[in-house]
N, C-alpha and C positions, 0 to 999 in steps of 0.2 A: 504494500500500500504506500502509494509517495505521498508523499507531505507538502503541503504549498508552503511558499514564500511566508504566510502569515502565519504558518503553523508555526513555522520555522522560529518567525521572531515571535511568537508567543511565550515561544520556549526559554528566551532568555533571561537572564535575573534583569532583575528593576533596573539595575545600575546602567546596563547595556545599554538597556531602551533608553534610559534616561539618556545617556550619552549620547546615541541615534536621534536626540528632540524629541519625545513618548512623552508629553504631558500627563498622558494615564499612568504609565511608570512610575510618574512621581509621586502623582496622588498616593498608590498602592506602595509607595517609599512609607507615605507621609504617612497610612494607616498602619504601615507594622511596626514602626520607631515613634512616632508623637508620644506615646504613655511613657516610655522607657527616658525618652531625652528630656520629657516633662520635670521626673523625677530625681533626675540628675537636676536639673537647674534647682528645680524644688530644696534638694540636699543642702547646694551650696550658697545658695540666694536666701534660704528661709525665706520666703516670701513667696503667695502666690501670683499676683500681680507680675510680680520681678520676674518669674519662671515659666509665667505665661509668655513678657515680653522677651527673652530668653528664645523660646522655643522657636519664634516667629523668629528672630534673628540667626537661628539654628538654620534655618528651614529657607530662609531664603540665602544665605551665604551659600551652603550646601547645594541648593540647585545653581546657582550661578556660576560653583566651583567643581562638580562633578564631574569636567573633563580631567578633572587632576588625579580624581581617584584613582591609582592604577591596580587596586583589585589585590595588592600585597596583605589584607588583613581584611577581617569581617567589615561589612560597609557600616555594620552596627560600632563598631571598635572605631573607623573614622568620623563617625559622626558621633558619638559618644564625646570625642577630642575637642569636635569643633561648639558641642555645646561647653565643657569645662571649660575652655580655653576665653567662650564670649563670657559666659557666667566671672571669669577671674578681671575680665576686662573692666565688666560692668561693676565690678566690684572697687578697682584700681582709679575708676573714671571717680564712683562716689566719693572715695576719700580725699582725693586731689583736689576734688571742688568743696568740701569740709574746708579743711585744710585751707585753700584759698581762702574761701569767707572767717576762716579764724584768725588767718595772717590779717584778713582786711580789719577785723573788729577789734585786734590784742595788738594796737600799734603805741609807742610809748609815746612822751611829752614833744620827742627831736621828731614826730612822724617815720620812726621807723621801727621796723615792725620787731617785737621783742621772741625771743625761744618759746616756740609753742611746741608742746610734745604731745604727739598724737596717741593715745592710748593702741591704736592698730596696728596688726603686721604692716612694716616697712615693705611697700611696693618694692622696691629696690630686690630687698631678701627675698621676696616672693619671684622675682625675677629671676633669680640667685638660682633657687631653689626649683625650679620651673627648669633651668639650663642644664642641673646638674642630673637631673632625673630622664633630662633627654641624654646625655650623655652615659650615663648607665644604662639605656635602653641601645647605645648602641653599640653594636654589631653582636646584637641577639637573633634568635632568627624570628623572625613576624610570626610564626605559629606563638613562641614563646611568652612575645608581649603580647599578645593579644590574651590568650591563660593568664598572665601577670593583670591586665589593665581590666578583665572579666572577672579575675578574685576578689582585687584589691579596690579599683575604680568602682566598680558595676555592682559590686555584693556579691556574684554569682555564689554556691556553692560548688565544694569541689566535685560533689556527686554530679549537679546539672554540668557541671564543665567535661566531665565527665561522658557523660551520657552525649553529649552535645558534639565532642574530637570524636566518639568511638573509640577510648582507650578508656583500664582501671582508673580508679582511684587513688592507685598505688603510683602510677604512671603519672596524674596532674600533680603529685605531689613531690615525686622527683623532679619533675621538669621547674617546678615552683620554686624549689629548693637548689637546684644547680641554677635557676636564673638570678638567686638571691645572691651565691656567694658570685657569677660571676658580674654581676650590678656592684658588688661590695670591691674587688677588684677593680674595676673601671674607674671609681669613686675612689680610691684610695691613687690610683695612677694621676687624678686630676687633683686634687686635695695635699 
């Protein structure tokens, strides 16, 4: 029995079509990942508004950007990134404009502006920190960070991670465990 051209592209994952222009693609993107990318912003914004507007920012970078995906890791696993990544923005953008209106209101007698200490993670550090964690991730192999960023990032259990590669238990958890010391290694080469 042959298959037509449409069967053909039926058969492709979302991402394909997405990439081919498939506006239906994306919708069927946007209904398997919305709840998942929801609650990652949710996590880190506390706030539902904030993770609402989060999501929309997820969702549209993501479509504008998905010629980039080249399919090295679950499309869940890069758009997982690209909401942390707006969620950490949206966060960095807050304090800076704090921050500004505090310089603007704590100016002394000469109109300049006195040591104001911000109770929050230093953007800086978090920058710091955000580089060093890319740098431990690299030269792992993309099965690996994706098991690392589905444990740790995502909550997964090791059972569903499990269940999800088609290997034991016993298997995500070495692979978990040699990705740790070699992350530790990497980290100690740049440190």
């Amino acid at each position: 029995m042959k298959t037509s051209k449409h069967d053909a592209h039926a058969k492709q994952l979302p991402t394909e079509r997405i990439q081919f222009g498939s506006s239906e693609a994306f919708v069927e993107l946007v209904r398997m990942y919305s709840s998942q990318l929801y609650k990652v912003s949710l996590r880190i914004l506390r706030n539902h508004a904030d993770a609402e507007d989060n999501l929309q920012n997820v969702l549209f970078k993501a479509y504008g950007k998905i010629h980039r995906f080249e399919g090295r890791s679950h499309i869940s696993t890069w758009l997982v990134s690209i909401a942390i990544n707006e969620a950490l923005m949206q966060i960095r953008s807050r304090r800076i404009q704090l921050l500004t209106r505090d310089l603007q209101t704590f100016e002394d007698a000469d109109g300049m502006p006195t040591q104001v200490s911000d109770g929050h993670a230093n953007p800086e550090r978090c920058y710091i920190a955000k580089e060093l964690v890319a740098k431990a991730f690299a030269g792992l192999p993309p099965s690996v960070v994706d098991l690392f960023i589905r444990n740790k990032g995502e909550g997964w259990t090791q059972r569903e991670l499990a269940r999800e590669n088609g290997i034991t238990i016993s298997s995500v958890k070495s692979r978990i465990f040699k990705a740790r010391g070699r992350m530790q290694k990497q980290l100690e080469a740049v440190c």
